[in-house]
N, C-alpha and C positions, 0 to 999 in steps of 0.2 A: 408812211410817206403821204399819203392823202389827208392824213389830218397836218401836216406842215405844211402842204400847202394850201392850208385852208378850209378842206372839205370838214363836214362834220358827218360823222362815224359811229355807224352801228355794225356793232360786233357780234357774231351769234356761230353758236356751236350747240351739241345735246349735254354739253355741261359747261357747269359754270364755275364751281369749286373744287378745287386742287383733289379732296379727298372721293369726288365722284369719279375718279378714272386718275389709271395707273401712270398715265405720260405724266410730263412736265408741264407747266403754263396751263393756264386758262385764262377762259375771255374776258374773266374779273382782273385780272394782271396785266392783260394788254390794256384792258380801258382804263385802269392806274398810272399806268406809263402814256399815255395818250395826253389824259387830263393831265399829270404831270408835268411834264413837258409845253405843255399853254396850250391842245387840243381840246378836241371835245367830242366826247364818245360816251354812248351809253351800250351795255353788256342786253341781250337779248336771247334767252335760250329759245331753241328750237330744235324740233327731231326733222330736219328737212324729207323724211319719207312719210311724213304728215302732214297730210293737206290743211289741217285746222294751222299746224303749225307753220305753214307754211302763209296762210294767209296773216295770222297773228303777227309772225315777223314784221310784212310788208306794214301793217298796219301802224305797228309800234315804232316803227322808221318814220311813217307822215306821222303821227301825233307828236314825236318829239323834232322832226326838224321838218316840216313840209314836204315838197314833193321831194321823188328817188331819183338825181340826176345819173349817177351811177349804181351800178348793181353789178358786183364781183362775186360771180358763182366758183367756189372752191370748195367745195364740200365732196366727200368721197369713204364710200366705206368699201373694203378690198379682202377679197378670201383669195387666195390663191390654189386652189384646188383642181385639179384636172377635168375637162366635161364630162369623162364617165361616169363622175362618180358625185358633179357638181348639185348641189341642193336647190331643188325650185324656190324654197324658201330665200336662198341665199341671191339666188338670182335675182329674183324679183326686189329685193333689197335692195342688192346694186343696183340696180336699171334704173328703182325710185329713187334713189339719192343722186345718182350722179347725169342722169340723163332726163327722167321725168321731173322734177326739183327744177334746174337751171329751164328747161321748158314754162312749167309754171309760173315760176319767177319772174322771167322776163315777162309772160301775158300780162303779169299781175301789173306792170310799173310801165310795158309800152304805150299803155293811152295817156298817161300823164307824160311822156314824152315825144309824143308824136303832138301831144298840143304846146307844149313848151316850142317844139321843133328842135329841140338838141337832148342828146344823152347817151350814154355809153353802158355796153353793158360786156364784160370781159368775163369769160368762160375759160377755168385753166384747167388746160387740160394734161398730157404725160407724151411722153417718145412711147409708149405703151401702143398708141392710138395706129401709130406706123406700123406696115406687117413683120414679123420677126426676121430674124436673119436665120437661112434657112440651117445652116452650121454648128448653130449653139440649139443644147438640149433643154425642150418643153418645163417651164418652172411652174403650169399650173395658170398663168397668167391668160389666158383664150376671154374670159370673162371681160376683166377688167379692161384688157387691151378694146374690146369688141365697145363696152361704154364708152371708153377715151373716143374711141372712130364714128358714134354716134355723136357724142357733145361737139367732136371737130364739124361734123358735116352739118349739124343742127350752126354751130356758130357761122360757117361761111353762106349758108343757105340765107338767116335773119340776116345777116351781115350786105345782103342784096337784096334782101327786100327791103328795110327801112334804112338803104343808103338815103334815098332821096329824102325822106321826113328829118335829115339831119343826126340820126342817129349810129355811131358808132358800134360796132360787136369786133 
């Protein structure tokens, strides 16, 4: 949708070809169908729980089209697992990708937008984020739910601070 209407698109996930991971699609496909279609998009892997990777991204986005007027953090990796029994390892996983990731990202692109004076940066997040209902039985979700309620309060927090510099969250 943003390369229809005009924007130019950088795509990025921790794979890139079909055979590195068991789903459907990758970001080589989407950027086929982008260009395809009369857009323009280039593919950029990245581990978003990697800082180097995380800069790299940012980076690869101004050298191939200038500045980052938007920045769509969607990125999320998810155990389902119960707290007793939750792995630190895994934790700390989550919280980098889907909480520290959209945190850094945004620092990374707010000062070329607060000097533009406009830009947007949209954080998607889950109904996860919401407290459960108390009726239905425990799926292991505490973790992922508890990021989702992080990225929401982290979005409505920046969301007030650079109202006035013109920027969107």
């Amino acid at each position: 949708r943003f390369a229809m209407e005009g924007a130019k698109v950088v795509v990025s996930a921790r794979t890139v070809e079909a055979q590195e991971h068991y789903l459907p699609g990758t970001i080589t496909d989407t950027v086929a169908r982008i260009n395809a279609a009369g857009g323009e998009a280039i593919a950029v892997r990245a581990d978003l729980a990697l800082a180097a990777d995380r800069a790299a991204l940012i980076d690869a986005a101004m050298r191939a089209y200038g500045a980052v007027d938007i920045l769509v953090n969607n990125a999320a990796i998810t155990y389902f697992i119960p707290v007793e029994t939750f792995p630190e390892k895994r934790f700390r996983l989550m919280m980098d990708v889907q909480v520290w990731a959209p945190f850094d990202l945004s620092q990374r692109v707010l000062p070329g937008m607060k000097e533009r004076g406009r830009g947007w940066i949209l954080n998607i997040s889950s109904h996860a984020a919401i407290h459960p209902q108390k009726d239905l039985p425990g799926r292991g979700g505490t973790v992922y739910g508890m990021c989702k309620a992080a990225l929401e309060r982290f979005t409505t927090g920046l969301a007030q601070e650079v109202f006035n510099d013109g920027i969107g969250v």
